[in-house]
Z-matrix of the N, CA and C atoms (Angstrom, degrees):
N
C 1 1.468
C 2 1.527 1 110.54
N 3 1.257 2 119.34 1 -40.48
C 4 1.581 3 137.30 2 -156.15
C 5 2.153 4 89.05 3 -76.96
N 6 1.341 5 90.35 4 -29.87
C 7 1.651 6 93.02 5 -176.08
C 8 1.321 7 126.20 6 -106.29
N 9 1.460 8 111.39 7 20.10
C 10 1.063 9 145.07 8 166.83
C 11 1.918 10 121.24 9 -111.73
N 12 1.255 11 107.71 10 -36.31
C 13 1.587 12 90.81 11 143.26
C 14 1.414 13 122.28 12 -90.39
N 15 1.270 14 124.95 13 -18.40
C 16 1.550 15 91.39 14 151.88
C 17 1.053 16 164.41 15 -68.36
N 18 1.463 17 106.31 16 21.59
C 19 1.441 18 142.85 17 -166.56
C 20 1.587 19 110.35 18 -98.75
N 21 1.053 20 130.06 19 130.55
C 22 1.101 21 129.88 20 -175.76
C 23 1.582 22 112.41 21 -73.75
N 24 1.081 23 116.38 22 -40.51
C 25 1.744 24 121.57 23 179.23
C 26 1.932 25 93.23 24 -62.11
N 27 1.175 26 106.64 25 -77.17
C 28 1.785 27 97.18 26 -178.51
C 29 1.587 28 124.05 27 -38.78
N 30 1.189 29 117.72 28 -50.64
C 31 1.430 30 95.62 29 154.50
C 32 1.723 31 143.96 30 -56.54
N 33 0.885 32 101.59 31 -30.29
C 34 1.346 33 136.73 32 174.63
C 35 1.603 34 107.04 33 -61.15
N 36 1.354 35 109.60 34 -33.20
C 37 1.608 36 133.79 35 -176.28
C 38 1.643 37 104.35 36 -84.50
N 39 1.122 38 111.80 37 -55.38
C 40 1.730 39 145.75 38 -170.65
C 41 1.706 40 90.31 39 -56.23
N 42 1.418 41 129.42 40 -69.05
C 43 1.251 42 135.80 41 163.89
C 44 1.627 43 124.60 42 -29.08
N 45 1.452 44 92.88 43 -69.53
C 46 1.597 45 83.32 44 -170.75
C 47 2.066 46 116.30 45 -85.57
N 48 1.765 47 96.88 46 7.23
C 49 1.735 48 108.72 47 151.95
C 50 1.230 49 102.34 48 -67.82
N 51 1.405 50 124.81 49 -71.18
C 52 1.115 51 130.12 50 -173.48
C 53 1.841 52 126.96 51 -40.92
N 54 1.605 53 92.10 52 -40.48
C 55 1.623 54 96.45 53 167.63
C 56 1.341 55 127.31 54 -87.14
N 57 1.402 56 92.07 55 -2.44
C 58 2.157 57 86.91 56 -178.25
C 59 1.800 58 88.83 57 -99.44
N 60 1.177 59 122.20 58 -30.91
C 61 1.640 60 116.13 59 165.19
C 62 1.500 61 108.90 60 -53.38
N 63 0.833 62 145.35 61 -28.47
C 64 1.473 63 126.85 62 -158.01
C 65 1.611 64 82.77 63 -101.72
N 66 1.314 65 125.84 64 -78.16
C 67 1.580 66 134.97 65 177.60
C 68 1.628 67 102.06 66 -0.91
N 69 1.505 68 120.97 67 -59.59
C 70 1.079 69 142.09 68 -135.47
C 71 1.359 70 99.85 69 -104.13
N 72 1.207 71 137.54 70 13.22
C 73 1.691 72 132.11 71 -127.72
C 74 1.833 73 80.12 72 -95.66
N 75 1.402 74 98.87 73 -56.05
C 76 1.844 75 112.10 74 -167.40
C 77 1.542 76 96.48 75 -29.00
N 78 1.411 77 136.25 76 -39.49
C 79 1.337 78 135.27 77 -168.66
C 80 1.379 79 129.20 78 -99.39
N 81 1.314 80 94.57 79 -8.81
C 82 1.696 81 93.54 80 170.24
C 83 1.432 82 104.80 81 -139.30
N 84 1.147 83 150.46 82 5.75
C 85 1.608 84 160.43 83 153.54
C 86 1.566 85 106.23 84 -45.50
N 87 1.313 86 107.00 85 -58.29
C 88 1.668 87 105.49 86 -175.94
C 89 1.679 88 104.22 87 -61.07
N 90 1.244 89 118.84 88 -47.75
C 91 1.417 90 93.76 89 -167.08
C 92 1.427 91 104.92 90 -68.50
N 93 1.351 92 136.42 91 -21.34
C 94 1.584 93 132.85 92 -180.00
C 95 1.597 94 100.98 93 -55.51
N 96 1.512 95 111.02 94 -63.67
C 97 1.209 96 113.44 95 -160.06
C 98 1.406 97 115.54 96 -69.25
N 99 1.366 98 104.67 97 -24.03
C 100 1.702 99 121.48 98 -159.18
C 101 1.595 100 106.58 99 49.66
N 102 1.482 101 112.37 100 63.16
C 103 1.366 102 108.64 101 175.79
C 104 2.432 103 79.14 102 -140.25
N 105 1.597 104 104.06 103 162.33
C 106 1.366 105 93.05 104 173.16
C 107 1.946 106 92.42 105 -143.39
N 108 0.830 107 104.89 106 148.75
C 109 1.649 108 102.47 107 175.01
C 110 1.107 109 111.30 108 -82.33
N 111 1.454 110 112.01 109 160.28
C 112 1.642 111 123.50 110 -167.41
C 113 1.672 112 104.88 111 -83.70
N 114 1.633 113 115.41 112 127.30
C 115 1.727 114 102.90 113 -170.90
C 116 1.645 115 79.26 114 -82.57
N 117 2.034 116 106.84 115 160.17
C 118 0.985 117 119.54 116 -170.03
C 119 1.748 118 103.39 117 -105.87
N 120 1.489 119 113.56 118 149.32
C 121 1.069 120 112.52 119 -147.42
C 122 1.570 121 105.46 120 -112.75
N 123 0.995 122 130.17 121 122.44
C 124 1.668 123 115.43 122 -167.74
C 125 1.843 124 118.37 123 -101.57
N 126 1.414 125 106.83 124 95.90
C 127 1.113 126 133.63 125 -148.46
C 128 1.799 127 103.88 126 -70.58
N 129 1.195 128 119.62 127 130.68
C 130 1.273 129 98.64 128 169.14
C 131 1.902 130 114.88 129 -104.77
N 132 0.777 131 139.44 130 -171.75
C 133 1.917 132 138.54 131 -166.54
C 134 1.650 133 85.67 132 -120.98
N 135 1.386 134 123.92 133 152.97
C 136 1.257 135 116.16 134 -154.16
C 137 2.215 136 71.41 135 -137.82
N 138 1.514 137 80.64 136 109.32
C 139 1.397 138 72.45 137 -179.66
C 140 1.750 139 105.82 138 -124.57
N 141 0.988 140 149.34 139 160.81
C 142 1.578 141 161.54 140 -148.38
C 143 1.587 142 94.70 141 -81.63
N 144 1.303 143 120.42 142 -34.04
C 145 1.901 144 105.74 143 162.25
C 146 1.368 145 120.97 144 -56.33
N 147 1.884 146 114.39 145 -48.13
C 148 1.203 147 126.74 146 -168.84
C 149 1.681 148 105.52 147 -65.33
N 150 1.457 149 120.12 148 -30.37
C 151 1.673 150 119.16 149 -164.35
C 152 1.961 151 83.14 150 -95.60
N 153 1.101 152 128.37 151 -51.91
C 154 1.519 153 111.12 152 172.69
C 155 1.728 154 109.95 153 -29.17
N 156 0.965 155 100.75 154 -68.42
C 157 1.538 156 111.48 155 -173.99
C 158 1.547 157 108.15 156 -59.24
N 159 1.018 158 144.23 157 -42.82
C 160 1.325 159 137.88 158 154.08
C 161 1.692 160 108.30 159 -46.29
N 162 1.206 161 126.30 160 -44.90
C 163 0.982 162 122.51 161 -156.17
C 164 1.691 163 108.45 162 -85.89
N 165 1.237 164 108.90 163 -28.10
C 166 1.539 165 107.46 164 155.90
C 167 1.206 166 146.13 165 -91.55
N 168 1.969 167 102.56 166 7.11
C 169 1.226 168 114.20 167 158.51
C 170 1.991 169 119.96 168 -84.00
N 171 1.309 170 71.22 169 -32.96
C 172 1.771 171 83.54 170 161.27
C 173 1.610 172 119.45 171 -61.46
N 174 0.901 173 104.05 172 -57.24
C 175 1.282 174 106.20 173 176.92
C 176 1.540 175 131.28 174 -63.40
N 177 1.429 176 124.20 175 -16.12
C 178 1.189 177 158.10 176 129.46
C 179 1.999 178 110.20 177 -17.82
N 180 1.249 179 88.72 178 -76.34
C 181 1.377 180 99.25 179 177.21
C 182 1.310 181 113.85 180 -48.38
N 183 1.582 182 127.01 181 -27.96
C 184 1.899 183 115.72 182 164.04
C 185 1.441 184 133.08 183 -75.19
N 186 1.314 185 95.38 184 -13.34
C 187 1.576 186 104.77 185 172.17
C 188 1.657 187 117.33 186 -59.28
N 189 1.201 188 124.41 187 129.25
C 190 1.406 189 121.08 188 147.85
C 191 1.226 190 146.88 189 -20.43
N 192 1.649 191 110.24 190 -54.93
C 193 1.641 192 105.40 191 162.90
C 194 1.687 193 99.83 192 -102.68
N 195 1.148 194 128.95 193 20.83
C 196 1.684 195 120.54 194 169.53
C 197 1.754 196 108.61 195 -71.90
N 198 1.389 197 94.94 196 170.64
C 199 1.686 198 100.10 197 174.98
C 200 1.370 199 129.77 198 -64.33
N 201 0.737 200 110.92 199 -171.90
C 202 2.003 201 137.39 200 -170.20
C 203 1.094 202 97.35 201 -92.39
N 204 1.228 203 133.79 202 -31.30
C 205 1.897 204 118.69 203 -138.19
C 206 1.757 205 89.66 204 171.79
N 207 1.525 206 104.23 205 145.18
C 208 1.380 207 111.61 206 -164.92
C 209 1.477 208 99.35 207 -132.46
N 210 1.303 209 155.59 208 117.92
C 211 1.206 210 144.86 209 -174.99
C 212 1.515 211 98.01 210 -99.87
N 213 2.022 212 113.40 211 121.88
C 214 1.486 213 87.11 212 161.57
C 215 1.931 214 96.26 213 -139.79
N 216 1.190 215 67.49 214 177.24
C 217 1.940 216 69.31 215 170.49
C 218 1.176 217 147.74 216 -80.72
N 219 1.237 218 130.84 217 165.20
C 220 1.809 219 116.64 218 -164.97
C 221 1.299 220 109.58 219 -52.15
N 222 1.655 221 135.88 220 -51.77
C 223 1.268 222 138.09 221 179.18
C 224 1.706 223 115.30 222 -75.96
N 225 1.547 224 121.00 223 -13.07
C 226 1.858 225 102.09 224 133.06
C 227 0.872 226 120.74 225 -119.08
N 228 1.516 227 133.30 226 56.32
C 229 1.097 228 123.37 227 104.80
C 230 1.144 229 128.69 228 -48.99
N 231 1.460 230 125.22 229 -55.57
C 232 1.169 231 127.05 230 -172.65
C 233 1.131 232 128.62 231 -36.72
N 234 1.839 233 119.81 232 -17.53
C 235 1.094 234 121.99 233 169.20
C 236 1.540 235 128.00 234 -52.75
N 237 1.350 236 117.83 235 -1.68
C 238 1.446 237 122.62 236 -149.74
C 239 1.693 238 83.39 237 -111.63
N 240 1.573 239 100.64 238 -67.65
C 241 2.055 240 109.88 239 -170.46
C 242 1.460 241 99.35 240 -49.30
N 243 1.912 242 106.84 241 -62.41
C 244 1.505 243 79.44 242 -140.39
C 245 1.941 244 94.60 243 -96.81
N 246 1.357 245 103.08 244 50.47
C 247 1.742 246 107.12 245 169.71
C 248 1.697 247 93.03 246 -41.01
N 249 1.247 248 112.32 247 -174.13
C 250 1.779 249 127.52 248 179.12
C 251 1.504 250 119.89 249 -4.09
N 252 1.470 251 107.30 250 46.61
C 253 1.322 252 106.78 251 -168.03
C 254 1.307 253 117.67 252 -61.44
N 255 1.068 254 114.95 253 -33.25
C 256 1.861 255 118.26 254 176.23
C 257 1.381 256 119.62 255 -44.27
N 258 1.517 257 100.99 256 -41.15
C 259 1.934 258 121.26 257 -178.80
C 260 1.463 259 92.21 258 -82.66
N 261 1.081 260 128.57 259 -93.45
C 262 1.695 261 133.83 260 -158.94
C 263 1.615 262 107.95 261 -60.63
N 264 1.663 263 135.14 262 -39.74
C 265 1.049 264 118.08 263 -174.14
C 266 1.578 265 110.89 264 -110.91
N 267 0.690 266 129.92 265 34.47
C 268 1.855 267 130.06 266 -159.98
C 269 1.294 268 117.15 267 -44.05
N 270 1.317 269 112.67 268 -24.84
C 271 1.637 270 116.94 269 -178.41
C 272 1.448 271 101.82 270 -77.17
N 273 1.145 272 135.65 271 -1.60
C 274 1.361 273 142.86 272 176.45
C 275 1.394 274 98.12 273 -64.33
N 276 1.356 275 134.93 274 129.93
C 277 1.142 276 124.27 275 149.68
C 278 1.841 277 111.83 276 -99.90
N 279 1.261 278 117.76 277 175.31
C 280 1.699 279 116.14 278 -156.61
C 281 1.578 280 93.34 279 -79.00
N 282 1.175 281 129.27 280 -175.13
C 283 1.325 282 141.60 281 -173.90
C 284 1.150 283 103.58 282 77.43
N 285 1.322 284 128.79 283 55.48
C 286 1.594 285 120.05 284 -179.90
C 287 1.988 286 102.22 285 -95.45
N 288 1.181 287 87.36 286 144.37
C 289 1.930 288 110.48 287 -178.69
C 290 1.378 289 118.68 288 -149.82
N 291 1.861 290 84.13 289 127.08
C 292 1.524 291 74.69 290 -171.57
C 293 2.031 292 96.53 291 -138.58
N 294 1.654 293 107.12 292 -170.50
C 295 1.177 294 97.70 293 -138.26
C 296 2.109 295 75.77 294 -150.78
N 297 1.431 296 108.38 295 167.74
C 298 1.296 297 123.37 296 144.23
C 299 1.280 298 120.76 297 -132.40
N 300 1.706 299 117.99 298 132.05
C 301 1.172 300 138.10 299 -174.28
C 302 1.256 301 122.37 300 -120.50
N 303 1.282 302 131.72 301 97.18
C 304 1.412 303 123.48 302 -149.11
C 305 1.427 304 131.54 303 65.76
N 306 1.571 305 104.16 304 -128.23
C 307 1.610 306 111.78 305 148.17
C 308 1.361 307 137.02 306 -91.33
N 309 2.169 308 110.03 307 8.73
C 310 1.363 309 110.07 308 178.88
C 311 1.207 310 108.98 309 -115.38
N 312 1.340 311 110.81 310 162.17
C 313 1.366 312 115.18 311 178.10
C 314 1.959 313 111.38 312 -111.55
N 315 1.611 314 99.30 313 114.94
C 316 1.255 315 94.57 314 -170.22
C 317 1.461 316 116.45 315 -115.75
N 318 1.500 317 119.95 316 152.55
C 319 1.316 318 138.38 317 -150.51
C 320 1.456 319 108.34 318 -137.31
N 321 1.450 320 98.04 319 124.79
C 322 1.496 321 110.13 320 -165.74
C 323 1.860 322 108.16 321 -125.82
N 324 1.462 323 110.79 322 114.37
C 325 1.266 324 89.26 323 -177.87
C 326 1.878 325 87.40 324 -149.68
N 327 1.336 326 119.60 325 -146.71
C 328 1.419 327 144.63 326 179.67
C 329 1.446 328 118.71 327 -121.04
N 330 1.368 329 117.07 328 129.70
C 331 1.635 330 125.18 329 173.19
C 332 1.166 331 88.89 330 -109.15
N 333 1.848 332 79.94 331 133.86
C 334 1.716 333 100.20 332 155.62
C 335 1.795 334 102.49 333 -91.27
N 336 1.009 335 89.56 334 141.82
C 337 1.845 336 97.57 335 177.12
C 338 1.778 337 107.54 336 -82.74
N 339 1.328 338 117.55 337 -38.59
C 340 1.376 339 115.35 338 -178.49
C 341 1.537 340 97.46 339 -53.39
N 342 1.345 341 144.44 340 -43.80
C 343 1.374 342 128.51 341 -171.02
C 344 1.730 343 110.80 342 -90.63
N 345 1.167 344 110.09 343 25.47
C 346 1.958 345 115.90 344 168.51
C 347 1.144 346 88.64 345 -93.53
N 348 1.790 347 114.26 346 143.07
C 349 1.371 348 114.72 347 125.64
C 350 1.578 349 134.26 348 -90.01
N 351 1.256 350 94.95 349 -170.74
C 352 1.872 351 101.29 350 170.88
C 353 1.316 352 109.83 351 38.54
N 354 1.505 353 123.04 352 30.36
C 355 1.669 354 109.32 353 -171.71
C 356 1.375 355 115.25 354 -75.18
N 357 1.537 356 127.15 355 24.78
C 358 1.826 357 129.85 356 126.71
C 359 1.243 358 128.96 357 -75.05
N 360 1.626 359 107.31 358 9.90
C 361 1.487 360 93.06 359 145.84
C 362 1.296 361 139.20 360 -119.12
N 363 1.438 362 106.51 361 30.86
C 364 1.521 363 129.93 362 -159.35
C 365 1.387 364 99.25 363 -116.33
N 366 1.654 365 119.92 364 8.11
C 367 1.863 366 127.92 365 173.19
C 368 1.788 367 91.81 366 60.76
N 369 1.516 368 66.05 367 -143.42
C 370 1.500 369 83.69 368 -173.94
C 371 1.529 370 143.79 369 -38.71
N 372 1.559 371 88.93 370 -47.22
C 373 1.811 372 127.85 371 161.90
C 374 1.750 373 84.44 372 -28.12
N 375 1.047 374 134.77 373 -93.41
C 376 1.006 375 153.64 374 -132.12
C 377 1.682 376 96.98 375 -41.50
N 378 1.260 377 115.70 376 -57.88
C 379 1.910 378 93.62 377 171.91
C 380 0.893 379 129.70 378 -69.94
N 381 1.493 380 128.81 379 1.02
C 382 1.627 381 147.15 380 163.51
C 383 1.361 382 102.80 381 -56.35
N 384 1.667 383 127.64 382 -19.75
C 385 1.597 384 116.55 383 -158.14
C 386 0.973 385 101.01 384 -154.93
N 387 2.066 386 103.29 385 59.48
C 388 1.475 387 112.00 386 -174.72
C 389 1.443 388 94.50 387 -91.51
N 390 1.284 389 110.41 388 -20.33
C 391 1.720 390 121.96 389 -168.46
C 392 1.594 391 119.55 390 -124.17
N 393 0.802 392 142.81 391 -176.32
C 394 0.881 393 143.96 392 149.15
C 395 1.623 394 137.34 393 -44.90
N 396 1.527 395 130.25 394 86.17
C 397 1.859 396 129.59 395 -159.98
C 398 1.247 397 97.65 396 -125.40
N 399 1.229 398 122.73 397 141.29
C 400 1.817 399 153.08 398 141.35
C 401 1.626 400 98.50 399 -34.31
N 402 0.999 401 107.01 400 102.17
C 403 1.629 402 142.90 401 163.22
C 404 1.734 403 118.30 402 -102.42
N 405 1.447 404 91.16 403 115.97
C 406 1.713 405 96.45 404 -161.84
C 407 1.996 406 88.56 405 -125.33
N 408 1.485 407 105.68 406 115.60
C 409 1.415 408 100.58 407 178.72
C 410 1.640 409 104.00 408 -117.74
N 411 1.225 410 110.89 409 134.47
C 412 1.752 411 113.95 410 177.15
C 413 1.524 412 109.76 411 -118.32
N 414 1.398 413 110.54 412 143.28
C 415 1.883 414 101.82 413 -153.42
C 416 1.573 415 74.84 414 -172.13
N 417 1.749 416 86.76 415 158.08
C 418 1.468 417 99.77 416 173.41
C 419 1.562 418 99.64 417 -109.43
N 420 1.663 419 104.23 418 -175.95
C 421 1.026 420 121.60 419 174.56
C 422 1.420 421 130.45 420 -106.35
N 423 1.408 422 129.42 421 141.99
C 424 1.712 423 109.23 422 173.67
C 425 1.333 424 98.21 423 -157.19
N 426 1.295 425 114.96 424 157.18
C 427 1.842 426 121.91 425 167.90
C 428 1.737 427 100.44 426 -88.91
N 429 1.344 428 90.51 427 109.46
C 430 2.096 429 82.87 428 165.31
C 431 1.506 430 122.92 429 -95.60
N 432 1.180 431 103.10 430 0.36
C 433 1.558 432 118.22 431 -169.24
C 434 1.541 433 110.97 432 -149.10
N 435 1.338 434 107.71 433 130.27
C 436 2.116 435 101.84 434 154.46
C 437 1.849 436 91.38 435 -47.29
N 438 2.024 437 101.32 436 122.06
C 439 1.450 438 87.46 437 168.12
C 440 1.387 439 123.91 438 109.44
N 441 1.636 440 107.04 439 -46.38
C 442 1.552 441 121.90 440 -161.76
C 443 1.716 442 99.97 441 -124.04
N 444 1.580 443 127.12 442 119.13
C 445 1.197 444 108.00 443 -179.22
C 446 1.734 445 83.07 444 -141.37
N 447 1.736 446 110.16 445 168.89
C 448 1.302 447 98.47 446 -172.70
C 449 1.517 448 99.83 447 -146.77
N 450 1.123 449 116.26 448 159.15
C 451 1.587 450 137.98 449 178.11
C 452 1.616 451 110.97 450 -74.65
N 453 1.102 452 121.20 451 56.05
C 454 1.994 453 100.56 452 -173.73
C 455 1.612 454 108.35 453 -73.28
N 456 1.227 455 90.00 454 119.48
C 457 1.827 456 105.77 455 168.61
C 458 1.659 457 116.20 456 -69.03
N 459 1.386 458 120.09 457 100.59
C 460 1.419 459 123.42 458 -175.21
C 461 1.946 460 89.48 459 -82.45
N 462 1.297 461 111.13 460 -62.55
C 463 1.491 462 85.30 461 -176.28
C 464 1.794 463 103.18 462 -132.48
N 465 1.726 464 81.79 463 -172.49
C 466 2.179 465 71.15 464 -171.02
C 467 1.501 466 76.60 465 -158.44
N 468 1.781 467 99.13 466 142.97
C 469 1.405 468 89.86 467 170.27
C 470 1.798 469 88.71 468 -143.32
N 471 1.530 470 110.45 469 170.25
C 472 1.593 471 118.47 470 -172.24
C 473 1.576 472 99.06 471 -125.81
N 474 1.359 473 112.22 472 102.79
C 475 1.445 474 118.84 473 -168.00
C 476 1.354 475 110.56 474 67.72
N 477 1.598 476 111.74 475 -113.15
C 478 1.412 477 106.29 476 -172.93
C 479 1.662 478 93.19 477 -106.47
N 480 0.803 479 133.78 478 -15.19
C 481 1.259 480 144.88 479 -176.98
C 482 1.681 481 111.02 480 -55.26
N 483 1.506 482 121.55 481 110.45
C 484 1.372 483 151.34 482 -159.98
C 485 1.959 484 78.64 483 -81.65
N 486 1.149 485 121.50 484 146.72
C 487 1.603 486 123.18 485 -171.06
C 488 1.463 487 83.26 486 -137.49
N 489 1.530 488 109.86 487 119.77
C 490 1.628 489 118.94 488 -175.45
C 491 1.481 490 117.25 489 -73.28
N 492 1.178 491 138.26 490 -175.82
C 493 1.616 492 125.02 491 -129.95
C 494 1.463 493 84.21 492 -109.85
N 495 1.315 494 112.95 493 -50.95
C 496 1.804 495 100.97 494 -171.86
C 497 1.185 496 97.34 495 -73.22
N 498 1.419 497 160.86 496 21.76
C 499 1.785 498 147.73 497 -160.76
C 500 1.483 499 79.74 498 -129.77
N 501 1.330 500 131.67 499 -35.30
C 502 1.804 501 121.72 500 -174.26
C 503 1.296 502 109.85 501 -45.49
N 504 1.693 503 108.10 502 -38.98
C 505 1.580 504 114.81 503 -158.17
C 506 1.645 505 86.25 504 -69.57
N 507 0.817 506 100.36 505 -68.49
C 508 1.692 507 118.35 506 -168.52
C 509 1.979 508 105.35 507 -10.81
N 510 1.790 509 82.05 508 -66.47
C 511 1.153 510 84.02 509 -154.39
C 512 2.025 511 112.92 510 -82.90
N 513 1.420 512 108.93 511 -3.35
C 514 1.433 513 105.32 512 152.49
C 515 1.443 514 147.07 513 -71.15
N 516 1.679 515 77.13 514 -22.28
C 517 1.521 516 94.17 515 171.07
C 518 1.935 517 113.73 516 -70.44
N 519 1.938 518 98.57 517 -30.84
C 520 1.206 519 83.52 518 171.20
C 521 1.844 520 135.84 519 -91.47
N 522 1.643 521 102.62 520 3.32
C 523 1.500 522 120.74 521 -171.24
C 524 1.847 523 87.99 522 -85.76
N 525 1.377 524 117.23 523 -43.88
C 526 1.662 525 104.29 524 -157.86
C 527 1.700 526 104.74 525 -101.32
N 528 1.134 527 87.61 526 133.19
C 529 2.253 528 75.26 527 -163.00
C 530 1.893 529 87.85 528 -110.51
N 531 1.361 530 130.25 529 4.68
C 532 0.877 531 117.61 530 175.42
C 533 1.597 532 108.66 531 -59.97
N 534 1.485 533 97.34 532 163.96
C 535 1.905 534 106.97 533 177.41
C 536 1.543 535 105.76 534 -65.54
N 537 1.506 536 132.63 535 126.71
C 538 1.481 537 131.93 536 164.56
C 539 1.310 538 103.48 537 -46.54
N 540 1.048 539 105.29 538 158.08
C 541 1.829 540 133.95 539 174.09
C 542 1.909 541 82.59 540 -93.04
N 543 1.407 542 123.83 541 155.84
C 544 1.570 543 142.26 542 130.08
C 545 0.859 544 86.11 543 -52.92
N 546 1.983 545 109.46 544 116.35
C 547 1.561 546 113.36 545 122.46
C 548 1.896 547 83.09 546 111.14
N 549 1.284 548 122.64 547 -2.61
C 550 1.130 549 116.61 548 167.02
C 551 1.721 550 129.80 549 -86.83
N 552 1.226 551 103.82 550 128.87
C 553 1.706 552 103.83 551 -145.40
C 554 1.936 553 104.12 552 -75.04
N 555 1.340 554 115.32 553 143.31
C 556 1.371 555 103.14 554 -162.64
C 557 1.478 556 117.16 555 -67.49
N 558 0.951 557 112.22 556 47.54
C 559 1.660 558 105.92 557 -165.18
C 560 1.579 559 84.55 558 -140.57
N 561 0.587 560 104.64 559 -49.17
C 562 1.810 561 102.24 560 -177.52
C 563 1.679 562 131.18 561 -55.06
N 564 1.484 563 133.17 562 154.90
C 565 1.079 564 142.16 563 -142.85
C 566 1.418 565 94.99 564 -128.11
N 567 1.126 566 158.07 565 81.41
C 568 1.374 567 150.96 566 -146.32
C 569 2.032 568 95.38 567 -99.50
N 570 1.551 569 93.95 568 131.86
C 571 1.800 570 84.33 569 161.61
C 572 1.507 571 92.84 570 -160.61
N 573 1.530 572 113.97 571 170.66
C 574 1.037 573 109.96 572 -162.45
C 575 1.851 574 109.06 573 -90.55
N 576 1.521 575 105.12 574 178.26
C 577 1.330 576 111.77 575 -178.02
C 578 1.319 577 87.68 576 -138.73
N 579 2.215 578 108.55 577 165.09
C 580 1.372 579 89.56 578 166.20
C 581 1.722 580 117.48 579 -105.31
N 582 1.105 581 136.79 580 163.04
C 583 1.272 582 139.94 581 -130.92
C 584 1.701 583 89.69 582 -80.61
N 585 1.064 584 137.95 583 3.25
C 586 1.139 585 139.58 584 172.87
C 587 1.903 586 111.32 585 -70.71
N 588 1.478 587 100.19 586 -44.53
C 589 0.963 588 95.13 587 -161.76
C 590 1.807 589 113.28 588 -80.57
N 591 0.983 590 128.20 589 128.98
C 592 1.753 591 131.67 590 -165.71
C 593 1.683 592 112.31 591 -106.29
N 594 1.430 593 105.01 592 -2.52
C 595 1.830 594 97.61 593 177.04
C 596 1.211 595 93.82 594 -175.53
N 597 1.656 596 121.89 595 134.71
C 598 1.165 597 138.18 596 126.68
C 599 1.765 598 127.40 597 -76.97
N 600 1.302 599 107.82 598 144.01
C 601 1.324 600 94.15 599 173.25
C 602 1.696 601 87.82 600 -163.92
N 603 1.745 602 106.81 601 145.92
C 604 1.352 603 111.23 602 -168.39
C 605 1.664 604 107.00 603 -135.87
N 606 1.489 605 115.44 604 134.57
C 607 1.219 606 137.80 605 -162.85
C 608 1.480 607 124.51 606 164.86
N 609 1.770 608 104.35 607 167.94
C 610 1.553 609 104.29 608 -169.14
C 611 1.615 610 104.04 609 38.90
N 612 1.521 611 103.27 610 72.68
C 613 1.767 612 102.36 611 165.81
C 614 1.450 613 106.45 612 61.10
N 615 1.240 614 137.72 613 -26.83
C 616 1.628 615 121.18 614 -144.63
C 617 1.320 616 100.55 615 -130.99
N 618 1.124 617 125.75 616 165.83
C 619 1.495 618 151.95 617 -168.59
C 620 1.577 619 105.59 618 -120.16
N 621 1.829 620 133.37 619 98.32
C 622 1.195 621 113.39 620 178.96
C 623 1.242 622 113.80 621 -121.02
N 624 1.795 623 117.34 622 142.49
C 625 1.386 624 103.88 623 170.18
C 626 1.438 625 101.32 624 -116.07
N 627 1.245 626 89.78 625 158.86
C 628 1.632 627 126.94 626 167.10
C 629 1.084 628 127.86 627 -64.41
N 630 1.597 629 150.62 628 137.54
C 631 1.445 630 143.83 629 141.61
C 632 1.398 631 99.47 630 -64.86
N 633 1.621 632 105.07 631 145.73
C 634 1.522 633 93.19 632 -178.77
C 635 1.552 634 96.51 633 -102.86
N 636 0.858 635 126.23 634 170.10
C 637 1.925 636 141.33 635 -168.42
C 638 1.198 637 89.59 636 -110.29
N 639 2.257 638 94.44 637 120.92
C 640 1.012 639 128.25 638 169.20
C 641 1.211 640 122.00 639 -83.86
């Protein structure tokens, strides 16, 4: 061995191991460390042009000779969730951004805490949202009804703070003050669609709806 690094080719070997390990680290580091970095999420600003424009692609879809299927983006989408947000979501504060990640569509904005209630029943959470914190919720989409489609929150976190699985319910129940649907699961954001539309489904970047078949 001892006469094998003294060889110029084996070192020479030893090096460019050594350099395709480091190059390469992003792919095999996490399982050493068991730590993984956060992928970064490219947010869009959900501004009243972007939900116009959602909102007349939607509207598109009821016409007679209009399309099948409407592709729009995470921030019009938003035209659908955060419809009457002032009434149904109030703890929303403005600057809402949102994003697609996979198959969810996620939404990043600010709670005001003065518009929570009961925040003793949100445990611990509850001094987390003595003030004002960056609330990032990722949820899929589905039609549960001709009419009725809903937001389900798979996870929710407050800053960096991971928000545990039974406290999600909790605390949607306290962001959406609209009346529950029967049979609507507590995690979910219910708003309406119009009865035209028969499927959401979200991926490859985009948010698509469906005409539903008459």
């Amino acid at each position: 061995m001892s006469g094998c690094l003294r060889s110029v080719g084996c070192l020479t070997l030893l090096c460019i191991l050594a350099i395709a390990g480091w190059i390469s680290r992003a792919r095999w580091m996490p399982a050493v460390t068991g730590t993984h970095s956060a992928p970064t999420i490219a947010f869009d600003p959900v501004t009243e042009a972007r939900r116009e424009r959602g909102r007349n692609a939607i509207t598109s879809l009821g016409q007679k000779s209009g399309p099948v299927f409407a592709n729009l983006t995470a921030a019009e989408a938003s035209a659908l969730v955060l419809t009457d947000a002032k009434r149904r979501l109030p703890a929303f504060v403005g600057n809402v951004e949102a994003a697609v990640v996979g198959d969810r569509l996620v939404l990043r904005s600010e709670i005001d805490p003065a518009e929570l209630n009961a925040l003793d029943k949100l445990g611990p959470l509850a001094s987390k949202l003595q003030s004002r914190q960056q609330v990032t919720l990722s949820g899929t989409l589905d039609v549960a009804s001709p009419g009725h489609a809903e937001y389900v929150v798979q996870e929710l976190h407050v800053n960096d703070l991971d928000v545990p699985s039974p406290v999600i319910a909790a605390l949607v129940r306290q962001i959406d003050r609209r009346t529950r649907v029967g049979g609507t699961s507590d995690r979910a954001i219910g708003f309406d669609v119009p009865s035209y539309v028969g499927d959401i489904r979200v991926g490859k970047g985009r948010v698509t709806l469906y005409k539903s078949v008459q």
